[in-house]
Short mmCIF file of the C-alpha atoms (twelve columns), coordinates in Angstrom:
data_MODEL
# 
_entry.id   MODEL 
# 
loop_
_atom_site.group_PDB 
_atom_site.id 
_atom_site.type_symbol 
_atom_site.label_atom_id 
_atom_site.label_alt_id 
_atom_site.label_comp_id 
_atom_site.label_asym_id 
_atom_site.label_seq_id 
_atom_site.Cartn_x 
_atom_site.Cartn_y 
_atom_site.Cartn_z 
_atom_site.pdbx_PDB_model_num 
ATOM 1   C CA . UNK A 1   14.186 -54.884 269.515 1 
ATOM 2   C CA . UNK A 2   16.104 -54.799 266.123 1 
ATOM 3   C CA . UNK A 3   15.645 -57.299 263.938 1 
ATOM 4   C CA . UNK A 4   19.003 -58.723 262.751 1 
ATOM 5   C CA . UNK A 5   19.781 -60.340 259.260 1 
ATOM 6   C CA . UNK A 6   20.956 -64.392 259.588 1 
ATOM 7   C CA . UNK A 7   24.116 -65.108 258.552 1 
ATOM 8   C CA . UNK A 8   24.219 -66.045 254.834 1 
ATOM 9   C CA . UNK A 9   24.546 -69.419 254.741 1 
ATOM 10  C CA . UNK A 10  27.636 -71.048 251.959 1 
ATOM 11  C CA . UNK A 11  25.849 -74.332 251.627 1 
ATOM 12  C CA . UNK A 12  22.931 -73.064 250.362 1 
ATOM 13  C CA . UNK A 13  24.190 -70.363 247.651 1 
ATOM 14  C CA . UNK A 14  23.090 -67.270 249.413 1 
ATOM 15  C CA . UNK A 15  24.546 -64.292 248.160 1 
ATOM 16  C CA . UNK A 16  22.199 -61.228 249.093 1 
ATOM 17  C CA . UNK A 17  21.722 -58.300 246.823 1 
ATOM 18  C CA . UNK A 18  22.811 -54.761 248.333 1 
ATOM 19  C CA . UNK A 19  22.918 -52.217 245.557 1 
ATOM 20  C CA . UNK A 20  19.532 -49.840 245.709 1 
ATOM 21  C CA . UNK A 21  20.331 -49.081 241.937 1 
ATOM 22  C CA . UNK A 22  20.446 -52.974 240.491 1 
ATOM 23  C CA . UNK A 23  17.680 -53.621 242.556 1 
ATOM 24  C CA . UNK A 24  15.396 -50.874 240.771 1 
ATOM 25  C CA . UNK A 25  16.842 -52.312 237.758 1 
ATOM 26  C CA . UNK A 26  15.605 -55.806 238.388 1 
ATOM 27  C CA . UNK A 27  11.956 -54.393 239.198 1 
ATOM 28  C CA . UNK A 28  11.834 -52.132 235.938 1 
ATOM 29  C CA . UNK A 29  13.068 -54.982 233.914 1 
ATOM 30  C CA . UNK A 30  10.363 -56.595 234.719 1 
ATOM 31  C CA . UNK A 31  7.579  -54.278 234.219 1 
ATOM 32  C CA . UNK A 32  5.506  -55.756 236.560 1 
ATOM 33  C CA . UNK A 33  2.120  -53.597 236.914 1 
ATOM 34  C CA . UNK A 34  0.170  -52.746 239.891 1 
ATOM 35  C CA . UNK A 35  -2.426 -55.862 238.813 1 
ATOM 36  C CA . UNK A 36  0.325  -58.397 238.456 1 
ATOM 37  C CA . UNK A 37  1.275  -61.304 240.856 1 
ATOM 38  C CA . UNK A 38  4.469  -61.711 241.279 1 
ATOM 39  C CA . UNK A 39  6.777  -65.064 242.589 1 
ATOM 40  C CA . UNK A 40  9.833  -64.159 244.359 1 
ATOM 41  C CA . UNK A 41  12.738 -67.468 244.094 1 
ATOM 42  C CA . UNK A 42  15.507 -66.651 247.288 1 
ATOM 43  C CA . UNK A 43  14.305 -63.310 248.696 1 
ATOM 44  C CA . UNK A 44  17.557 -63.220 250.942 1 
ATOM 45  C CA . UNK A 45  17.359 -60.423 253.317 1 
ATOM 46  C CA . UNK A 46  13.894 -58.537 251.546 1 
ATOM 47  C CA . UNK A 47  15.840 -55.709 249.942 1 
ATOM 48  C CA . UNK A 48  14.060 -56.682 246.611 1 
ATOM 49  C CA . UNK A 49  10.977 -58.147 248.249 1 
ATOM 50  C CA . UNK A 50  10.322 -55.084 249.184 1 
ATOM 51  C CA . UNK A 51  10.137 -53.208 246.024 1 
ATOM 52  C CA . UNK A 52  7.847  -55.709 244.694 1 
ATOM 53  C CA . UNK A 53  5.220  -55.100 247.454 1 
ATOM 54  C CA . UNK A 54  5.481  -51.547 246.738 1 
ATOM 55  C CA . UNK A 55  5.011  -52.300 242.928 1 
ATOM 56  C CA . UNK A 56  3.119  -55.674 242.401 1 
ATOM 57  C CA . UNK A 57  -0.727 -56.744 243.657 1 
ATOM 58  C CA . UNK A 58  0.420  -60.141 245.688 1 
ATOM 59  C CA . UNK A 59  3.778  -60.945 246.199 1 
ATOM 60  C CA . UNK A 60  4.675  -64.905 246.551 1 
ATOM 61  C CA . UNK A 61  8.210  -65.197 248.625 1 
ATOM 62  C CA . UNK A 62  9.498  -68.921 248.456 1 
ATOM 63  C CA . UNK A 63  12.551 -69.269 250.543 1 
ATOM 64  C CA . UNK A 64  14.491 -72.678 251.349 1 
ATOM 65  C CA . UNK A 65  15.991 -70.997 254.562 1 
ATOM 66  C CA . UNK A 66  13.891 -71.149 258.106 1 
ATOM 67  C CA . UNK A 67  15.928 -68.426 259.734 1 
ATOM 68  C CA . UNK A 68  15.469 -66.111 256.915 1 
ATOM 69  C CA . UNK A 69  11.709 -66.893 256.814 1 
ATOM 70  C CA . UNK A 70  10.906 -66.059 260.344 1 
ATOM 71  C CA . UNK A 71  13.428 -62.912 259.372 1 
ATOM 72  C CA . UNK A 72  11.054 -61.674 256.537 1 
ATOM 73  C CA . UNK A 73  8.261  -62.452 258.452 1 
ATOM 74  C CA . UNK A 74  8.841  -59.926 260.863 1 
ATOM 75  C CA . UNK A 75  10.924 -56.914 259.025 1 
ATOM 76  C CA . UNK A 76  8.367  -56.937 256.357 1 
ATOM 77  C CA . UNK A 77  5.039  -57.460 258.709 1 
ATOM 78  C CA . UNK A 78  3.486  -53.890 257.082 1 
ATOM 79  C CA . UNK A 79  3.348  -55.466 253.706 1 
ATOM 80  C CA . UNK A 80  -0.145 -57.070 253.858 1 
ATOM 81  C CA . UNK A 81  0.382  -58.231 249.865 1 
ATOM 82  C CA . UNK A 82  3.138  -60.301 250.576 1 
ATOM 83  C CA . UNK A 83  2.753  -64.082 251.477 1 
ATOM 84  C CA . UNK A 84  6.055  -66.226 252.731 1 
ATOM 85  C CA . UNK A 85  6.861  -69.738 252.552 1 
ATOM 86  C CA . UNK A 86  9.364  -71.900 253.472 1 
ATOM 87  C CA . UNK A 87  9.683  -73.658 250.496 1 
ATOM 88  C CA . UNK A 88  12.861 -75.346 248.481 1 
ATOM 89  C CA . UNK A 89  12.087 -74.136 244.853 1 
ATOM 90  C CA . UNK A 90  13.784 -77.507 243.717 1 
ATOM 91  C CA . UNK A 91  10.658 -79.308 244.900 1 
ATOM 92  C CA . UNK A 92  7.715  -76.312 245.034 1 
ATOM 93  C CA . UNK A 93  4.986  -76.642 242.109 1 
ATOM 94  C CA . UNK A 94  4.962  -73.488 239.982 1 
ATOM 95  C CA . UNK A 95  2.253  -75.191 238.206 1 
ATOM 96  C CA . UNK A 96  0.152  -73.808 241.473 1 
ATOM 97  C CA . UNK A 97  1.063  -70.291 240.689 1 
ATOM 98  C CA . UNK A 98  -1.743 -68.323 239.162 1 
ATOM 99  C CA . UNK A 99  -1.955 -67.523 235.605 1 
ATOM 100 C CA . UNK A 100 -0.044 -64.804 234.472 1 
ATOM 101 C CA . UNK A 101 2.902  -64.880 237.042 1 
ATOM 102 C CA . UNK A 102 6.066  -63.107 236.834 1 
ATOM 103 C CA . UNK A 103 9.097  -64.795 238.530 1 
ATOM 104 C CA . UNK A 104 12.174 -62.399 239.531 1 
ATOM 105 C CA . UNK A 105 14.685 -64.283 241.415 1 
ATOM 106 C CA . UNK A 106 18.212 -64.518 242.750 1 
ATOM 107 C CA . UNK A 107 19.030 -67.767 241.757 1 
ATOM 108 C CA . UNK A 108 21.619 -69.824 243.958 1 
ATOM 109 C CA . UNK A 109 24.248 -70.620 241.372 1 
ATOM 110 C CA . UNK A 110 24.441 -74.303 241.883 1 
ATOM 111 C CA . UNK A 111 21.220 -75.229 241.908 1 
ATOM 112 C CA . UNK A 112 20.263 -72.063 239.374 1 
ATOM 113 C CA . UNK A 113 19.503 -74.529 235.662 1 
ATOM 114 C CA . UNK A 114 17.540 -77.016 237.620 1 
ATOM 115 C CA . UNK A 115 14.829 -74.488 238.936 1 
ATOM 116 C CA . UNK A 116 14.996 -72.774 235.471 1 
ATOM 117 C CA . UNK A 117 14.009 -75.589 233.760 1 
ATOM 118 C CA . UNK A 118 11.261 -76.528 236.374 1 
ATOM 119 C CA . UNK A 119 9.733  -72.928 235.773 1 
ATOM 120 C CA . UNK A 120 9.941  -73.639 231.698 1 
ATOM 121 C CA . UNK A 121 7.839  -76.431 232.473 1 
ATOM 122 C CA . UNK A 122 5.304  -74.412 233.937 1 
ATOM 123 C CA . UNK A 123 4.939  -72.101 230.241 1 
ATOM 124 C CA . UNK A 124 1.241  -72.189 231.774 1 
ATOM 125 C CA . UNK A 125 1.567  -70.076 234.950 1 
ATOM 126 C CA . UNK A 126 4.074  -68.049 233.647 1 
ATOM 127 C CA . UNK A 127 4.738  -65.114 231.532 1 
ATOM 128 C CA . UNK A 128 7.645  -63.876 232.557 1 
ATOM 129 C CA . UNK A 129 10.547 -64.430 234.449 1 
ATOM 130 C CA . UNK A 130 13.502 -62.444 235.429 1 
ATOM 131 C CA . UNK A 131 16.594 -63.389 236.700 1 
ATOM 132 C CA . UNK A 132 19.509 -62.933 238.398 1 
ATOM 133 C CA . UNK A 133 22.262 -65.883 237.859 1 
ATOM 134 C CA . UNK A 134 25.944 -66.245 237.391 1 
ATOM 135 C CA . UNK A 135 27.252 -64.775 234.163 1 
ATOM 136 C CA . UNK A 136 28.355 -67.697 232.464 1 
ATOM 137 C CA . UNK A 137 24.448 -69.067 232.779 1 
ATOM 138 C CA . UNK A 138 23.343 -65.945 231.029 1 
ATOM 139 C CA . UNK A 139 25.851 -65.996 228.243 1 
ATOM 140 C CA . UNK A 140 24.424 -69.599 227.787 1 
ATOM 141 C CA . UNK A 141 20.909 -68.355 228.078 1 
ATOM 142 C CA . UNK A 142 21.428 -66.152 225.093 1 
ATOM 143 C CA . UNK A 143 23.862 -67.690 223.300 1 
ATOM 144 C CA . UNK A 144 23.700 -68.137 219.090 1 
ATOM 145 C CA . UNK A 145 24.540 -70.682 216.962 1 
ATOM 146 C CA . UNK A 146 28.297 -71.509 216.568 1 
ATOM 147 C CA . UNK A 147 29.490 -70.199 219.680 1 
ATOM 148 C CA . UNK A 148 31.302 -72.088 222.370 1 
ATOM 149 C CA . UNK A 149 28.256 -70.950 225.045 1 
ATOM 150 C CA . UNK A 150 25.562 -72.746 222.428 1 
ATOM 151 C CA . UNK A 151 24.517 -75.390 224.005 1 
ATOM 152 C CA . UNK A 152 21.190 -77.605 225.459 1 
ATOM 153 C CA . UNK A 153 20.163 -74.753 227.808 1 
ATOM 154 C CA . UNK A 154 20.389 -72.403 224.571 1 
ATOM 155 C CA . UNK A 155 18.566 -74.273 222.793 1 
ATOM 156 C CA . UNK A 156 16.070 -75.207 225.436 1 
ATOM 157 C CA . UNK A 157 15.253 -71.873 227.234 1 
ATOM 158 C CA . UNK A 158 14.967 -70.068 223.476 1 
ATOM 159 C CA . UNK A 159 12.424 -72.973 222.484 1 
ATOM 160 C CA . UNK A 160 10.145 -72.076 225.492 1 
ATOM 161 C CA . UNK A 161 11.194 -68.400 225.797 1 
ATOM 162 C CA . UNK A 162 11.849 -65.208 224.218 1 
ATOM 163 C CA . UNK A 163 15.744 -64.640 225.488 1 
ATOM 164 C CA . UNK A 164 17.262 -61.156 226.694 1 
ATOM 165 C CA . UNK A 165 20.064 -60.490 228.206 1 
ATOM 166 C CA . UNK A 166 19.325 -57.208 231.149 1 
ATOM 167 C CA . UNK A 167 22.669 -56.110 232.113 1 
ATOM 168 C CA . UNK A 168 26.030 -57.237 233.948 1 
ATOM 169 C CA . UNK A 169 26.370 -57.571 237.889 1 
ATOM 170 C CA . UNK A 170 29.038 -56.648 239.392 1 
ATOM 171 C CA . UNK A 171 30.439 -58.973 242.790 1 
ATOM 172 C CA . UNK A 172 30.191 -55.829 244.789 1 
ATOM 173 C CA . UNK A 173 26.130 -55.774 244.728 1 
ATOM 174 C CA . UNK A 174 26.104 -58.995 247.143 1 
ATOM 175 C CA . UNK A 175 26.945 -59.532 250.249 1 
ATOM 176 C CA . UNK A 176 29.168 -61.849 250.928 1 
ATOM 177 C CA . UNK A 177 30.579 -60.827 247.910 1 
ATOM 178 C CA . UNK A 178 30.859 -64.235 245.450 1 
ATOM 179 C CA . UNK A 179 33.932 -65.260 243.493 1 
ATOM 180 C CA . UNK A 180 32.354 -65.173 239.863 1 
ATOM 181 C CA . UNK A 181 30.301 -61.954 238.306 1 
ATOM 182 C CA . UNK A 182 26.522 -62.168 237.588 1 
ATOM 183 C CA . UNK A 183 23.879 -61.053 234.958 1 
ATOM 184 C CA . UNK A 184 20.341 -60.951 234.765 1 
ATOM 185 C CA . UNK A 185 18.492 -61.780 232.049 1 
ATOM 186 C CA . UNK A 186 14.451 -61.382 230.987 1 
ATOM 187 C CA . UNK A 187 12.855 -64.751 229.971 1 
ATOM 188 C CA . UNK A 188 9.279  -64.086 227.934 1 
ATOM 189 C CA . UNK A 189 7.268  -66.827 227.627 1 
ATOM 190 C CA . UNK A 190 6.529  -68.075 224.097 1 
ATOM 191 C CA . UNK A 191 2.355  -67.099 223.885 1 
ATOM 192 C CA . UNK A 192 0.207  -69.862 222.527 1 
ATOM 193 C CA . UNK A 193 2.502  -72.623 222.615 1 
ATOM 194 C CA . UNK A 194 0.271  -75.993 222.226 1 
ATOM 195 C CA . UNK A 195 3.455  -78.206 222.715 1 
ATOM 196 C CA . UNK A 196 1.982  -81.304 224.305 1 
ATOM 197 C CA . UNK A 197 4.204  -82.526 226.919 1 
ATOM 198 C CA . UNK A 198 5.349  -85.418 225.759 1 
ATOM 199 C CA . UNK A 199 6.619  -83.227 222.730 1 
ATOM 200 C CA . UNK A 200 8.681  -81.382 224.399 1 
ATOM 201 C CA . UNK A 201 10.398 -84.098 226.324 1 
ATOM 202 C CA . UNK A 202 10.777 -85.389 222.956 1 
ATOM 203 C CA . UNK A 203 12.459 -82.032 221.706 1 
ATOM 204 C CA . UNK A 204 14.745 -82.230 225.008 1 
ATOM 205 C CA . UNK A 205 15.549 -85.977 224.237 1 
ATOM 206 C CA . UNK A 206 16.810 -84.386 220.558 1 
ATOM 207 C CA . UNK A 207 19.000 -82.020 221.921 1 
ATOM 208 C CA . UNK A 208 20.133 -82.920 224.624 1 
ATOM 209 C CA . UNK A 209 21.590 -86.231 221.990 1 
ATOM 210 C CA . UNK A 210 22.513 -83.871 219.333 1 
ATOM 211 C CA . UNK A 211 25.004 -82.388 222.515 1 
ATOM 212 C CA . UNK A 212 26.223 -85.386 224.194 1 
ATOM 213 C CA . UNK A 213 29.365 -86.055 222.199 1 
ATOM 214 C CA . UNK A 214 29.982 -82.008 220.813 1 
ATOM 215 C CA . UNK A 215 32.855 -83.490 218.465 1 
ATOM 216 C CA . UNK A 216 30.773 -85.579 216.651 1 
ATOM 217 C CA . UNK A 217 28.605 -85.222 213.692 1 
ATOM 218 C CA . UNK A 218 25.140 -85.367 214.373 1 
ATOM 219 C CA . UNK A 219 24.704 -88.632 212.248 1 
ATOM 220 C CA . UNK A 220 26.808 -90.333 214.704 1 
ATOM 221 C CA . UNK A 221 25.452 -88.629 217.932 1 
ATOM 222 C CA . UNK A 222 22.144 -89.403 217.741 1 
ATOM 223 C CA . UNK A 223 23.582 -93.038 216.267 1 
ATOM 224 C CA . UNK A 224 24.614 -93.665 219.505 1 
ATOM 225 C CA . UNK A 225 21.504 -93.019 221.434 1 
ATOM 226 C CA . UNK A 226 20.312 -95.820 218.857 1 
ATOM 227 C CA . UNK A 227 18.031 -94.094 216.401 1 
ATOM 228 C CA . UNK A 228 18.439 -96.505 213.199 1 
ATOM 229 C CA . UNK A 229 19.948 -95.399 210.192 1 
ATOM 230 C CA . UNK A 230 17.026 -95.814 207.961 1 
ATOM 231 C CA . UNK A 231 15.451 -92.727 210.501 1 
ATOM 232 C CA . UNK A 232 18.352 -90.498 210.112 1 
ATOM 233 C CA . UNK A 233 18.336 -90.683 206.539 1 
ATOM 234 C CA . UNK A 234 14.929 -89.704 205.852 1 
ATOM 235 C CA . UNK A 235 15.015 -87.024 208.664 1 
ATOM 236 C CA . UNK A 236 17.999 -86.035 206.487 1 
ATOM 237 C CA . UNK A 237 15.450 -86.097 203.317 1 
ATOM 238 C CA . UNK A 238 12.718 -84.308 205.100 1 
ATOM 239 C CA . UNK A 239 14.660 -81.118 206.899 1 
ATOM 240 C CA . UNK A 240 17.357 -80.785 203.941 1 
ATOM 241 C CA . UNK A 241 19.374 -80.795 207.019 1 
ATOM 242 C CA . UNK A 242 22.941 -82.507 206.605 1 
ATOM 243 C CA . UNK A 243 23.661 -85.070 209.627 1 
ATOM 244 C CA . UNK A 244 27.251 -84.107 209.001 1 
ATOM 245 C CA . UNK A 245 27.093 -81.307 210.725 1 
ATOM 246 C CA . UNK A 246 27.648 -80.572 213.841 1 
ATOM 247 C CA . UNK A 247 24.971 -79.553 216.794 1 
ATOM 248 C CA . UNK A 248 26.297 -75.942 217.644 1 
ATOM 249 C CA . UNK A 249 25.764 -75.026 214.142 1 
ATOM 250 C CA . UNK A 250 21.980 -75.534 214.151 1 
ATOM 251 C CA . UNK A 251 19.423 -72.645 214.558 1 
ATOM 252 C CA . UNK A 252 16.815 -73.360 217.203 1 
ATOM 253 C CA . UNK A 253 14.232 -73.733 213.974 1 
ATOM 254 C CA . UNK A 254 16.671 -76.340 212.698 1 
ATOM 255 C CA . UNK A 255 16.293 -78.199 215.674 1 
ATOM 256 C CA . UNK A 256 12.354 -77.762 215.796 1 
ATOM 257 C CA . UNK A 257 12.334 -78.895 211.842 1 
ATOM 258 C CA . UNK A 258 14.735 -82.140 213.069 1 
ATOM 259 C CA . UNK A 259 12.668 -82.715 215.963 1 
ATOM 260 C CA . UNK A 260 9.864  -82.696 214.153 1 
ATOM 261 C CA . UNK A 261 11.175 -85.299 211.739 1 
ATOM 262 C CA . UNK A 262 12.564 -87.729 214.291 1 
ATOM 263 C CA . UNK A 263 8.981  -87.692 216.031 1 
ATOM 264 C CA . UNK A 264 8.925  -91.612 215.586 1 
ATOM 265 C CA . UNK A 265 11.913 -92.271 217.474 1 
# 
């Protein structure tokens, strides 16, 4: 009896990957080793999944999709490394995953900053992630200062991670082929950080102020999330930073310095 693919499903993002070539790519990018565990995010039809068996020591597939579970299930029975759950990555704890995990995943493009920034959350469990997303995500991922793709997720994903952008995607590699183009970039996880988490929802509060009105000086942006005047100037004092500027012209260290400074807020 063959064993027939679902029907992707629109609702829930799924675009499958096709192309033998991008696949490989994916899998050397991440220079996974035959002692490494690996966590799969949206393994779609198990073209990828796969490869990782044939590559990785345990293979983790989460997938949000019943059909395709009880799919994988079956078409890749031989692969006795590979474990499958049905599980929404919105919602699954990566801070179960074991230490030292590397994430590759297809990420729905909808949904695909939400689960990033669940997985930078878990800097613990992982080391490594690398992923496939829609184009405009990765230009964000990697974007520099003073650049109209510099943003919060910039600044966020380049505090927790080492940043690299893979290579392009064309439409063609999915099926059903999607409307925008794709990228995938490699995510290393900063080694040693002892950011407590409260600090780094602190760091996120900073940003993610510094962006909320992009016109605005910085004095005035973080004046209206009602840090006092007296605290701005003497962050101003401390970093040498000038609130007049704006927040796409800060480096990431800029932002750790101001950070930092603003601790008391």
């Amino acid at each position: 009896m063959v064993n027939l693919l679902p029907h992707p499903r629109k609702r829930l993002g799924q675009h499958f990957l096709i192309d033998p070539n991008l696949l490989r790519k994916i899998v050397g990018l991440a220079d996974i080793q035959s002692s490494d565990s690996v966590c799969e995010i949206g393994p779609g039809g198990g073209a990828l999944t796969g490869l990782l068996c044939q590559t990785a020591k345990q293979v983790l597939a989460l997938e949000v999709d019943p059909r395709m579970v009880v799919f994988l299930k079956t078409d890749l029975a031989e692969h006795v490394n590979l474990e499958i759950q049905e599980q929404d990555a919105l919602r699954y704890g990566f801070e179960d995953l074991p230490e030292g995990t590397i994430v590759v995943a297809n990420l729905p493009y909808n949904i695909s900053t939400p689960i990033l920034f669940r997985m930078l959350e878990a800097k613990s469990k992982i080391v490594r992630m690398v992923l496939t997303v829609q184009l405009e995500v990765a230009q964000r991922l990697v974007a520099k200062p003073s650049t109209k793709e510099y943003g919060v997720l910039s600044v966020m994903a380049q505090h927790l991670a080492e940043v690299t952008f893979g290579f392009k995607v064309s439409r063609k590699c999915f099926r059903p082929v999607p409307d925008v183009e794709s990228g995938v970039v490699r995510l290393d996880l900063r080694e040693g950080s002892s950011q407590k988490s409260e600090d780094l929802i602190h760091f996120q509060r900073i940003v993610r102020a510094a962006f909320s009105q992009r016109r605005k000086t910085l004095m005035n942006a973080f004046r209206s999330v009602n840090i006092s005047d007296e605290c701005l100037q003497q962050a101003q004092r401390d970093t040498d930073i000038s609130l007049a500027r704006r927040a796409e012209t800060l480096s990431l260290e800029e932002f750790q310095y101001l950070s930092k400074a603003l601790a008391p807020f």
